[in-house]
N, C-alpha and C positions, 0 to 999 in steps of 0.2 A: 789543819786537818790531818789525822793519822792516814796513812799508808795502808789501807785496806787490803788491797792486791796482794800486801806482801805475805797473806795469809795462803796464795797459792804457791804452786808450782813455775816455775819458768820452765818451759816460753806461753804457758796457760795464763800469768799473771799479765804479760806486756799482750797479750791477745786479747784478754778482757780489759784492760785500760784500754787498747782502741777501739773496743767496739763501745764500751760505755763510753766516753770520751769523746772520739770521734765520729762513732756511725761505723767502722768497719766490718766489713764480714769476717765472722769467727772464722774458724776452721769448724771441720766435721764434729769434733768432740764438741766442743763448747757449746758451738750452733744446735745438737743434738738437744743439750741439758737445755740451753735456753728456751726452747719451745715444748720442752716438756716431754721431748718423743723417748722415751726412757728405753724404749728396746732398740731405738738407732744410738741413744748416749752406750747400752751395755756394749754392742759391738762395734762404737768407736773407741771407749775405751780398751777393748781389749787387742783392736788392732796397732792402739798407740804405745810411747813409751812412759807415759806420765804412771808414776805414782803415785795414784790417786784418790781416794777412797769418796765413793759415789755420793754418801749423805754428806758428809763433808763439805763437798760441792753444792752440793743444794741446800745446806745451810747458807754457807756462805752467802749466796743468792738472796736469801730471805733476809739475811744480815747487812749484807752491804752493800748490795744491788739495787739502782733505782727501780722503785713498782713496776714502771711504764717499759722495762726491758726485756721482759721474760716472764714465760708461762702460756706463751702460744706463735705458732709462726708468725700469724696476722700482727701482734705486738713487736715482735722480732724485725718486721718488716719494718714495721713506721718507723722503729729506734734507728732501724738504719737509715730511711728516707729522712728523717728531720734531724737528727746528729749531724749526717754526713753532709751536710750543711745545704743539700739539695732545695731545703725547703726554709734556706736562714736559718737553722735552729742548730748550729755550732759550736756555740756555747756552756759548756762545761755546768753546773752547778751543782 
């Protein structure tokens, strides 16, 4: 499997490998775009140091983000709740 992440930024990239991966909670940026709150993602990004260009990221998403991970808090939640192995579902695929 190619390296998808590497299409980010670091420490943007090892933040989204754990939350898709694991179940982690993002930080403020990511968490922002993962649920789609586009005017909390503008002023995370702009209080962050990432160089980052906003479609970008949201391409990315639609490209190589599992479905079931983003596009609403409610989604955002359960990826955490069943990754994070809370509910057995740990398992990478």
């Amino acid at each position: 499997m190619s390296d998808f992440y590497s299409y980010l930024p670091e420490p943007l990239r090892s933040e989204m490998r754990a939350y898709i991966e694991c179940g982690e909670r993002p930080g403020q940026l990511a968490l922002a775009f993962l649920q789609n709150d586009l005017a909390e993602a503008v002023f995370a990004l702009a209080a962050s140091h990432y160089l980052l260009n906003e479609l970008e990221f949201v391409s990315w998403l639609h490209r190589h983000a599992p479905q079931g991970c983003f596009g609403s808090p409610e989604k955002v939640r359960t990826w955490i709740y069943w990754r994070s192995g809370q509910f057995g579902g740990s398992s990478f695929q």
